[in-house]
N, C-alpha and C positions, 0 to 999 in steps of 0.2 A: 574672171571673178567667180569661178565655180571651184568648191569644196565638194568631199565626196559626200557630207550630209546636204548641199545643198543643188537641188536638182536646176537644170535650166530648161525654162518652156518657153514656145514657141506658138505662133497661131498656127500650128501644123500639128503639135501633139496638144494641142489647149484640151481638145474633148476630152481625150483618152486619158493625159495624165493630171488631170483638174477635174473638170466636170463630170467625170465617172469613176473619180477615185473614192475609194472605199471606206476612207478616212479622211477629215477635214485636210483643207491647205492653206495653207501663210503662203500667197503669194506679194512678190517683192518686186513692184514696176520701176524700172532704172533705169537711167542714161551715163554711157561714157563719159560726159562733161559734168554728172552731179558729183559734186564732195559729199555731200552727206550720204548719197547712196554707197559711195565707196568707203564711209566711216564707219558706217552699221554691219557691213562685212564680218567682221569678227561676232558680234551680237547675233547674226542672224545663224552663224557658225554651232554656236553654242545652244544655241535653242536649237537648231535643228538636232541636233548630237541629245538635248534633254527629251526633247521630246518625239528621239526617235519613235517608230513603232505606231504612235497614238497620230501625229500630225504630218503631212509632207509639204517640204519646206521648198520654197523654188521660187527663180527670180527669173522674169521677160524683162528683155530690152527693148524699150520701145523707139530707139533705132531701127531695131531690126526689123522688126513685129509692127503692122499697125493697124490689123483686123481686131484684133481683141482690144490694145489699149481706145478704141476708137469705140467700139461693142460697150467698153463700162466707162466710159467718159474719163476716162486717164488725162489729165492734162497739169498735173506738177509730179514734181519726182524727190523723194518717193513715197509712192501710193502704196500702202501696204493692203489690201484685201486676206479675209477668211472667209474661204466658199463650204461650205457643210451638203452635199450631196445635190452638189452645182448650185448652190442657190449662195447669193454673198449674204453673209450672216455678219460680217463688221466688216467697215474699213475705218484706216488715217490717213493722213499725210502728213509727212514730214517725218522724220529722223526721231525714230524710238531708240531709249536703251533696253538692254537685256531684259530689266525689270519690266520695261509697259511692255515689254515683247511678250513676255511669258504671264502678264494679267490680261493680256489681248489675248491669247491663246485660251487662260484659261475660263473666261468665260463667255470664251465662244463654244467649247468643247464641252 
């Protein structure tokens, strides 16, 4: 489930590619078993591609991962978080379209 606009993180790079990036991030908490995680795929594609540049776009598995979805209280999928200079400035849950994707981004940005 990774495109070349959307990056994947881990509780190994969490610091360096989240909490110390230079630019806000849309991260995208997911599981193998969600349908709606794997329906936003395409949406989450596009916004990454829109707003190259300005935001970075990236989704943890919380299969795999369970230091950080445990660190912000992750427990339905999916949790969409915006971190602005590691601090979380919004979150949702549940299954956005492109459009609350990209009014989620834009004022958080």
């Amino acid at each position: 489930m990774n495109s070349g606009n959307i990056q994947v993180f881990t509780d190994k790079s969490w610091k360096k590619d989240v909490l110390e990036s230079e630019v806000p991030v849309l991260v995208d908490f997911w599981a193998e078993w969600c349908a709606p995680c794997k329906a936003m795929v395409p949406d989450l594609e596009a916004i990454a591609r829109e707003y190259a540049g300005r935001v970075r776009v990236g989704k943890l598995n919380v299969e795999e991962n369970d230091q950080v979805p445990f660190e912000y209280g992750i427990t339905a999928m999916p949790t969409l978080i915006v971190l602005r200079e590691g601090k979380v400035v919004d979150q949702r849950v549940g299954k956005l379209s492109r459009a609350q994707l990209g009014k989620l981004l834009d004022e958080s940005l």
